[in-house]
Every structure is written in C-alpha cells, then in structure tokens.
C-alpha positions in Angstrom: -2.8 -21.0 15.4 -0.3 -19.5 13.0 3.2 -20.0 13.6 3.8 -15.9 11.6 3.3 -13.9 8.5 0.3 -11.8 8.4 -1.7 -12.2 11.5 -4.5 -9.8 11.3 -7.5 -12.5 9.4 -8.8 -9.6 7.1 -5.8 -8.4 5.8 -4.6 -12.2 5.2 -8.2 -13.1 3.8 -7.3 -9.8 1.2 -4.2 -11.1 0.0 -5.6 -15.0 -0.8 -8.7 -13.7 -2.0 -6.7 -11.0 -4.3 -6.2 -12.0 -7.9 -3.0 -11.7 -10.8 -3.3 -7.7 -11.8 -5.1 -7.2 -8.9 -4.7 -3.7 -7.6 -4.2 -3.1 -3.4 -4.1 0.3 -2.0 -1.8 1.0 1.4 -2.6 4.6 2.5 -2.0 7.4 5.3 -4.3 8.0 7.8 -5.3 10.7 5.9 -6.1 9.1 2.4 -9.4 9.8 1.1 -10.6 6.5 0.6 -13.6 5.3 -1.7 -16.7 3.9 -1.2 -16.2 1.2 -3.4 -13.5 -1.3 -2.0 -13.4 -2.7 0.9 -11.8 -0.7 3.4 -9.3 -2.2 5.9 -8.1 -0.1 8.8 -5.4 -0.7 10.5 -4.5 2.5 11.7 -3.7 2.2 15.4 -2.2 6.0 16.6 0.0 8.5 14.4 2.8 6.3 12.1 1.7 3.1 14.0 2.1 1.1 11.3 3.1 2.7 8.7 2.3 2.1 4.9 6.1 0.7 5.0 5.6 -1.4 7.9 2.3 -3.1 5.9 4.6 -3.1 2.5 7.1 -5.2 4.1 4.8 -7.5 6.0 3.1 -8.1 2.4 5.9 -8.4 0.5 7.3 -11.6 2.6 4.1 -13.4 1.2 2.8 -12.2 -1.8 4.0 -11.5 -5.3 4.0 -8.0 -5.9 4.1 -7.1 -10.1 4.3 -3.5 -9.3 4.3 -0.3 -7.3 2.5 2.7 -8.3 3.2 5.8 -6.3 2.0 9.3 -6.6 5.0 12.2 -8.0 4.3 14.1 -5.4 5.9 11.4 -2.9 9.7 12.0 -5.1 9.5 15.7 -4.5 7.7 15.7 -0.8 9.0 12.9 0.7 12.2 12.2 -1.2 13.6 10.1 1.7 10.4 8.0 2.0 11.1 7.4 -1.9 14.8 6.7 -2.1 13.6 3.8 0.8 11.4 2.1 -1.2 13.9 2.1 -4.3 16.5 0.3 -1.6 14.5 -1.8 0.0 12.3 -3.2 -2.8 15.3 -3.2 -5.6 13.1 -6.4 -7.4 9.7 -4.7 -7.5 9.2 -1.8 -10.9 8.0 1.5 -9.4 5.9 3.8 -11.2 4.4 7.0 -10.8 1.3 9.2 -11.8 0.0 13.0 -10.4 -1.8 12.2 -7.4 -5.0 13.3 -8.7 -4.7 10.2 -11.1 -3.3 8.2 -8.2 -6.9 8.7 -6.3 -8.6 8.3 -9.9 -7.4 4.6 -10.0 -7.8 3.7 -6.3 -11.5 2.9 -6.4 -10.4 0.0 -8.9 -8.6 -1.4 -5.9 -9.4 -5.0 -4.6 -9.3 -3.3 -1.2 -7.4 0.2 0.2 -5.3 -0.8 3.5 -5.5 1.9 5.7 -1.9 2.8 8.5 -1.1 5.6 10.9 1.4 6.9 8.6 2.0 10.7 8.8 4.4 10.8 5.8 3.1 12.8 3.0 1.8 11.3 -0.4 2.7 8.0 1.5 0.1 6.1 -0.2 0.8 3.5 -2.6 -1.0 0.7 -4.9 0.9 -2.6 -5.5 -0.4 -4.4 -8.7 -0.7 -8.2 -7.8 1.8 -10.4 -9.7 
C-alpha cells in the first residue's frame, strides 16, 4: 500500500507512463474532450476536485516544463489566474485563444477530467 502522493492507479499509471514534452490536459467538467487520448475522469460532484486541486497533487511528483492556458482564463477568471501565477512561481505559463487551446488537446498524452465550475479552467502542462 502506498504510504501518499497520487492514489488514484490511472492517474499515477499517466504520469510514469508520460514522457519529456509530453503534453497532459486537466479540464472542467465541461471541457469538450477528444476522442483521441485517453480520458481520465475524476470528476466527483460540482468543483470536487478541481483542476487546481489535481495541479497541486501533480506538481508534488512530477516535473512540470510548462503551463499552457487559454486567454480567456486572464480576462474570465482573473482570480483563478493570478492563483496559479502565486502558487506555481517556478513553472512558465503561457497562453493561446481557446480555440487553439482545444486545437492542441487531442495531442495530449491523456486529458484529466475535475468538477471544476471555474470558467476556461482548463489547462495543459508540458512534461519536463
């Protein structure tokens, strides 16, 4: 039995099985997500977790090169923004139109999906 960390087996599976450049995708519960990668839900009820909640979990065990979020997150969710910038001071944000955003997801290794409510919460990490 493991002692912490990551607990769920798929989502810890993910992040040994997931590559240097390797792209993740942690999403809202209402995310459109693709076909293509595999699809990890761990959406429970409304913000339980949220795509923070999974960010920090990851973060304590995995090297993260990057964060890509969509514009739309600075202007409609400028709190949700400004946390990430204070919490994650280490990790280079960037950010494309969220049509571009869901243009790159189906490259994804796999897209996490949370409860979150927050909009444009969705966010890739680029593995390190």
């Amino acid at each position: 039995m493991k002692k912490g960390g990551i607990l769920n087996p798929a989502l810890s599976r993910i992040l040994a099985e997931t590559g240097h450049t390797d792209m993740l995708t942690i999403c809202d519960r209402g995310f459109p997500v693709p076909s293509g990668p595999e699809r990890l839900d761990l959406a429970l009820v409304d913000n339980v977790p949220t795509v923070l909640d999974v960010l920090a979990a990851i973060d304590k065990e995995f090297v993260i090169d990057r964060i890509i979020v969509a514009e739309e997150m600075i202007q409609a969710s400028p709190s949700r923004f400004a946390h990430m910038r204070e919490a994650y001071p280490h990790i280079p944000i960037d950010s494309l139109p969220h049509v571009a955003f869901k243009e790159i997801c189906p490259e994804s290794r796999a897209v996490i999906r949370t409860g979150d409510c927050v909009s444009y919460a969705n966010i890739i990490l680029v593995s390190g």
